[in-house]
N, C-alpha and C positions, 0 to 999 in steps of 0.2 A: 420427560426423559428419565425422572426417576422412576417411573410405574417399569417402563420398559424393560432396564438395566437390572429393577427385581424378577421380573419374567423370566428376562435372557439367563441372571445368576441362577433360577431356580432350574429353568429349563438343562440345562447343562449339569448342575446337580444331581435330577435327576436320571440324567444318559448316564453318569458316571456311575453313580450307584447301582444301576439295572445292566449296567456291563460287567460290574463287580460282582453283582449277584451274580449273574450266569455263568461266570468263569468260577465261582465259588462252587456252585452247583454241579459243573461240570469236574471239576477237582476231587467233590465232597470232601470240602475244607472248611465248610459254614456255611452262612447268607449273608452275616455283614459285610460291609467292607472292610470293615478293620481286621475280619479273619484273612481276606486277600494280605495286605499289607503285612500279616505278620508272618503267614505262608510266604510271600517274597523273601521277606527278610531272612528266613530261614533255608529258603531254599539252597542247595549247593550246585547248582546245573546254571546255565548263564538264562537270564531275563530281561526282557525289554517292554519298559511301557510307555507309549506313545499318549499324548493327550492332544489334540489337534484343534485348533482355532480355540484354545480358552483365553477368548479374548473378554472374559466377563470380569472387571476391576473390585466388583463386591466379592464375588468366590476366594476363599480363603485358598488354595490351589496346595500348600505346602501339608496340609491333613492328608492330601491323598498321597503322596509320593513315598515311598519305600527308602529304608535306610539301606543305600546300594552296597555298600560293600567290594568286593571284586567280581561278584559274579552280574551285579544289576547294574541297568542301563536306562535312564529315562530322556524321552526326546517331548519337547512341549513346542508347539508353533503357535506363535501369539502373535498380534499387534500390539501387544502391551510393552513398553522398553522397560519396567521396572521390575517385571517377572527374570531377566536378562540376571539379577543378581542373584537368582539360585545356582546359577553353573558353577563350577568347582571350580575351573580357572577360565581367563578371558579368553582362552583360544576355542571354549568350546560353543561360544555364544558366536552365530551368525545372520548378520542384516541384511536381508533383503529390501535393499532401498526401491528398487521401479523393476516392473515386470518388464520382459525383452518379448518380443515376438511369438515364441515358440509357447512361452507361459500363457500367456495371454491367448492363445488359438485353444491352447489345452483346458482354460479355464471356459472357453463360451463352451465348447464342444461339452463342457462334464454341466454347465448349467442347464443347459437345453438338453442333454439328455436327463435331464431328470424325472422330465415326463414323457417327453419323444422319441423314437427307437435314435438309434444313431443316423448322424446324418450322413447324406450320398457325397458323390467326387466332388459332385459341382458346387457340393454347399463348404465342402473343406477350402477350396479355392475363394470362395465367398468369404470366408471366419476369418483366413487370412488380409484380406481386403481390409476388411469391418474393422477386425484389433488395429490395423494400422491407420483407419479413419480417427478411430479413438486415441489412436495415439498412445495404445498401449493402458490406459485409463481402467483399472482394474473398476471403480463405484461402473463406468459408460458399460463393458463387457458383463458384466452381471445382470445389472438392467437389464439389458437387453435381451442377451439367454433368457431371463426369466421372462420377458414379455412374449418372446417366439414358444417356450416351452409351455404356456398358456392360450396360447391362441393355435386354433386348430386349422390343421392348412397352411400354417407360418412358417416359411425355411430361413434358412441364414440370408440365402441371396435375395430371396424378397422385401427382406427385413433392411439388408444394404441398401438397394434400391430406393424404397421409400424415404431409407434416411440421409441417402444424399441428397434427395429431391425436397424434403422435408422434415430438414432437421431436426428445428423446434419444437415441433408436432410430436415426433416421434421420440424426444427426449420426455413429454410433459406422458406421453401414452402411461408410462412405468406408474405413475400416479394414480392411475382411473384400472390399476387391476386390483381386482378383490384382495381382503388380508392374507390370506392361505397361499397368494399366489407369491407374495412381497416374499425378498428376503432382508433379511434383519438389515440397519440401516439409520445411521445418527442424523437427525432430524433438529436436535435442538438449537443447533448453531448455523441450520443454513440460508437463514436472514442476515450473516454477516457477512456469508460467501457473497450472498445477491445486494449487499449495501457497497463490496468490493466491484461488482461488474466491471468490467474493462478497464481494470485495475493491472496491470503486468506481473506486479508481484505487493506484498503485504508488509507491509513497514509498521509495528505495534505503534509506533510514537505519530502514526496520522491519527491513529485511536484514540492514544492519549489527548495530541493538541487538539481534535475537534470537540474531546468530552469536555473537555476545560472554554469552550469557546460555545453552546449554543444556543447564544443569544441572537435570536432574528434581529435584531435594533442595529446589528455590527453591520448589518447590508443599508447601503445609504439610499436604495431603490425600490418603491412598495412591491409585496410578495405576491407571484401569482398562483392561483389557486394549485396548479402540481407544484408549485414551490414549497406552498404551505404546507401541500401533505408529506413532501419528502420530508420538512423538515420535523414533522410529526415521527414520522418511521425511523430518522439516525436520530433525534433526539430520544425516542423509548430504547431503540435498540442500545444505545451509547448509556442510557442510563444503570444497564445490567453491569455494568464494568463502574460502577462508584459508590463506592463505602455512605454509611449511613449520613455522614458529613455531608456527603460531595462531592469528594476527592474523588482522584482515579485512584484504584486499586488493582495493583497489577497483577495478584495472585488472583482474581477472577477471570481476567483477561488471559493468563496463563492457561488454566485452564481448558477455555476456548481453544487454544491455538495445542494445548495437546490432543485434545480429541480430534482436531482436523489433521493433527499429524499422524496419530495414530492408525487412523483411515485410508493413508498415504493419497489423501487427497489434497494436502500443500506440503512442501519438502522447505528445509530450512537450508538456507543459504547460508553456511558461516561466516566465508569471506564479507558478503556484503550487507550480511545481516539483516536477512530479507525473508521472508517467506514466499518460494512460487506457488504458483495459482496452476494446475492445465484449463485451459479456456475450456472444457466439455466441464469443468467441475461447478463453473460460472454460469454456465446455460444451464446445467441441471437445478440447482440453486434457485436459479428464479422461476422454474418449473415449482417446485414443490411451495416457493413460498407465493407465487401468483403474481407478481410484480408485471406490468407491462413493460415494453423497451423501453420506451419513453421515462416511464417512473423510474425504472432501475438504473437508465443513465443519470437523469435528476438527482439521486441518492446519490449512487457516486460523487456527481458532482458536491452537490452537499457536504459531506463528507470530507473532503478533499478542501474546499474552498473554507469550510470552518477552523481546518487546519492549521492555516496560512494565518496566521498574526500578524503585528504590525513592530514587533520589536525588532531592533538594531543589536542587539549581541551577538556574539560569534554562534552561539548553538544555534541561535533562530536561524543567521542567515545561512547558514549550511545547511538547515531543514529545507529551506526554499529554495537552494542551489539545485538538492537533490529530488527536488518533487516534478523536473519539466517532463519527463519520459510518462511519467500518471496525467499530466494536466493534456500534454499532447494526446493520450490513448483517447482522455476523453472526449476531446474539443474534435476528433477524428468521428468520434461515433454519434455524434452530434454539433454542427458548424452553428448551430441556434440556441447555444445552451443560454441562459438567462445571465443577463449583463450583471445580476449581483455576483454571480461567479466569476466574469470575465474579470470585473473591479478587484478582485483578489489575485485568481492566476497572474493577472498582468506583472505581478511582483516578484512571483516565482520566475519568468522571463527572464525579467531585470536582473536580476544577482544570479540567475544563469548564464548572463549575456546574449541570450537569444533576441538579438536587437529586430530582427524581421519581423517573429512572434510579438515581443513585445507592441511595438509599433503599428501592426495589423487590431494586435487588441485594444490600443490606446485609442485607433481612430475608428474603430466601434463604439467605445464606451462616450467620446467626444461626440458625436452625433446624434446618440441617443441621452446624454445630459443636456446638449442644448436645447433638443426636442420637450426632455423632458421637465428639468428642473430653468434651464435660462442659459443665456450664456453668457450673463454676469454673475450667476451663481459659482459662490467660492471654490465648489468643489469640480465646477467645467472650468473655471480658471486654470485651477490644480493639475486637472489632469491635462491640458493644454500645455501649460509649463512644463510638465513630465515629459511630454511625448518632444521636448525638444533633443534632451540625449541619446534617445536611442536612433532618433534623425542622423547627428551629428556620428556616430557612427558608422552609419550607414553610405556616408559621403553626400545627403540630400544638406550641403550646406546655405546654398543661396536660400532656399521656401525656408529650413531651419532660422536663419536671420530674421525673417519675415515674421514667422511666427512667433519668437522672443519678444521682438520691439513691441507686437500686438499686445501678447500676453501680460508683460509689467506697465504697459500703458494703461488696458486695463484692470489691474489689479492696485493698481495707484487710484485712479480712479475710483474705485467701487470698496476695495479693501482699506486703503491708507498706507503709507510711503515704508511704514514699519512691521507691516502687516507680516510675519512668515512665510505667507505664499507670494508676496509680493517679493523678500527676500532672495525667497528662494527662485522666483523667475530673472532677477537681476542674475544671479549667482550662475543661470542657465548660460544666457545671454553675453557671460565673458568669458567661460568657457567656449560659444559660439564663435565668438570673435580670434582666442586664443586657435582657434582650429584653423578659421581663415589667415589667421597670421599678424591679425592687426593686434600688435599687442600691446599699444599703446590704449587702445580703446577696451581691450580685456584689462588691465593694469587697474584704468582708473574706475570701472566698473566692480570690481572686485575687491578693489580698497573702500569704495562707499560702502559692500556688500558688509566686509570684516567689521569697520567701525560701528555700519547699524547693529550688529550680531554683537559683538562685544557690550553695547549699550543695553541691548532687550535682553539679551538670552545669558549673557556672561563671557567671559573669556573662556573658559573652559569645557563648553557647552561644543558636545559634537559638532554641531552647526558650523558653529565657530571655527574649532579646527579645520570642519572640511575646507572655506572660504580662503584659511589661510594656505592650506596644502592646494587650492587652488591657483593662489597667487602665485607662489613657489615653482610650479610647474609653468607657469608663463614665462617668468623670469630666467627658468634652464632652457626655453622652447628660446627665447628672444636672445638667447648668447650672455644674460647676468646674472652666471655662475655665481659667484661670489654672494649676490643678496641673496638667490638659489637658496643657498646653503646655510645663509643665516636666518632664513627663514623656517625650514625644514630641520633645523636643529632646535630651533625653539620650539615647535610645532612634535618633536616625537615625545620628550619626556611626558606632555599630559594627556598626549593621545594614548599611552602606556598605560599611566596610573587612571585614566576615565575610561578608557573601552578596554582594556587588554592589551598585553605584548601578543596575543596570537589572532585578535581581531583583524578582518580584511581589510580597513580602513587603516589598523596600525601597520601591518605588515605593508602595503601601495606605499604606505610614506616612507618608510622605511627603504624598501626598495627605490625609489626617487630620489633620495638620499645618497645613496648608493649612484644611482646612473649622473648624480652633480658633480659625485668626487670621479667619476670616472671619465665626463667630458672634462675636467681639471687636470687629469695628467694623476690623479692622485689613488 
């Protein structure tokens, strides 16, 4: 990327200088340029000098420009937004964020003529077709031009044609034309467009949590071999974004995301703080860097699922809230992704309350643990006990039941009475009960739950709190306001000072709290 960027800077260099020569020449004002420049500056008649696409970041740009005065005018068209702070004032700086229709027909028509006479009626009817297949895709619209203004016999409408019938194809074509034929074109970053595949839009902090996360050991289910190499390809690629420590480093990663924006090949989203993607910028991506479907959804997924951690803090569980729209893109584009990924999205479900999704994944992941590890293995246990919530959600109460009593019978059995999953399946199972209404049976299930949890883990211990915000909510469901309330008042101050006043755990109590005083009249 840097060999290029000196090319591209010198290349432009020298248009500028050999245009300055010839206007100097034609003047007889000198041959340098600095004789242009100071002939401007002196001139009294009005002047205008245009520099067009100096989009090169090493060219120093400000040597060339003439001290305007009242009679001079300089207009400069850049992708560069830093060049933007030469204007005199901000009204005279303007961004073209996305090309419309009309742009975009005008750009294929001047790339294909560059070697082709102009094209006929039927192909102007074609160009408009094409930009609006592209979606308006300025990188799509150039390709293209330049592959039809290379190949002999190419019209726009045949060029259409093929590329509806054969999209992929005719995206990877742009690649297999000679150097001469290429126009200029950043390359160095587009293994992270093709690491994003069927990504909807770009969230910097998946980049961040998966750099901090790629450890294969964190998947509880052996790799298979496209597993392995995806995790080769996001672990090299992730490792360009971290300082000599280790760390992530977010001015490298910056970086990255200006040259993609600069290309106006992802736009930033303010509101949501997102980077979009156009899906033709993701298929060209994996054109240039070779990836097959297959590997490219794998990456993705990759990526995405190294994301997802197992922390309980408020930031984490809002990362996980906000990732189902990515996890769904991908689980769409592939229904057979590898169950070490399913073992993490399943989480992002959960704290989305995507109880269908979640539940669809749970009783995946459970079939293929019993197959594979046992199903007295702790961790088919585990997720057995899981998949009783999003059940009960669901209104599958009676098989929910079923499956509780199975779950902590075996988990007594195999684990021990104290065991946290064994905990945690009791914990399930009086919530289960609490839903059917026997709250006598949720009560006293939930009070063994609290006292083992107080004994092992502590009283202070998330766990602990949740067990008793569970009790609390039995108690307002069964008509005993009043314990309600003394329970859930003891229960907010150390859910405050251990998770946070703005944690979703403390915030549910809190509001709970709120719905006791308000069946009380109070």
């Amino acid at each position: 990327m840097h060999h290029w960027r000196k090319r591209r800077a010198a290349c432009m260099r020298g248009v500028w200088t050999r245009r300055r020569k010839e206007f100097a020449e034609a003047k007889n004002i000198g041959k340098a340029y600095e004789d242009v420049i100071s002939w401007l500056e002196s001139c009294r008649e009005r002047w205008l000098v245009v520099y067009d696409n100096a989009d090169s970041a090493s060219t120093n740009i400000r040597q060339y420009i003439p001290a305007r005065g009242q009679k001079g005018s300089v207009v400069i068209t850049t992708r560069l937004p830093d060049l933007a702070r030469l204007a005199e004032v901000p009204s005279a700086v303007c961004h073209l964020s996305g090309m419309d229709q009309t742009d975009g027909v005008a750009l294929l028509m001047k790339t294909v003529s560059l070697v082709n006479q102009c094209p006929s009626g039927d192909d102007m009817g074609a160009a408009e077709g094409l930009v609006q297949d592209f979606g308006c895709l300025a990188l799509a619209i150039v390709h293209a031009g330049a592959y039809i203004a290379h190949s002999p016999g190419m019209t726009i409408a045949k060029y259409r044609s093929l590329f509806l019938s054969q999209r992929q194809r005719m995206l990877d074509e742009y690649n297999n034309l000679p150097a001469m034929a290429k126009l200029d074109e950043p390359e160095a970053w587009v293994s992270g467009a093709a690491m994003a595949d069927c990504i909807p839009s770009l969230r910097w902090d998946i980049f961040k949590r998966a750099a901090k996360s790629t450890n294969p050991e964190s998947y509880p289910l052996p790799l298979t071999n496209l597993a392995t190499e995806a995790q080769r390809q996001v672990r090299q690629y992730l490792s360009t974004f971290l300082d000599t420590d280790g760390n992530w480093d977010p001015v490298k990663f910056t970086h990255i995301l200006a040259d993609l924006s600069s290309y106006s090949l992802i736009e930033f989203d303010l509101k949501n703080l997102t980077y979009r993607v156009h899906i033709l910028v993701h298929d060209w991506a994996k054109s240039v860097v070779g990836y097959d479907s297959e590997l490219a959804v794998e990456c993705t997924a990759t990526l995405l699922s190294l994301s997802v951690d197992w922390e309980q803090d408020a930031e984490s569980l809002a990362y996980k809230c906000q990732l189902g729209t990515h996890v769904t893109s991908v689980l769409t584009r592939n229904q057979n992704i590898g169950r070490n990924h399913i073992y993490c999205f399943r989480k992002v479900y959960e704290h989305a309350g995507h109880w269908g999704r979640q539940t669809e994944l749970l009783e995946l992941l459970v079939g293929d643990f019993k197959r594979l590890l046992g199903s007295d293995h702790s961790d088919t246990l585990d997720l057995m006990g899981e998949l009783v919530i999003p059940c009960l959600h669901l209104g599958r109460y009676s098989e929910t039941e079923q499956m509780g009593v199975q779950v902590v019978s075996a988990c007594k059995r195999v684990l021990g009475e104290d065991h946290p999953y064994t905990l945690k399946s009791m914990g399930n199972l009086g919530l289960t009960y609490q839903f059917l209404g026997r709250y006598k049976e949720a009560e006293q299930m939930e009070i063994r739950v609290i006292d083992a949890r107080k004994r092992v883990l502590g009283e202070d211990h998330p766990d602990t709190l949740t067990s008793m915000g569970n009790l609390a909510s039995t108690y307002r469901d069964w008509g005993r306001y009043s314990e309600a309330e003394q329970m859930e008042v003891q229960v907010v101050s150390p859910c405050k000072r251990v998770l946070g006043e703005d944690h979703p755990d403390t915030l549910t109590l809190i509001a709970n709290l709120a719905a006791t005083y308000s069946n009380m009249g109070r």
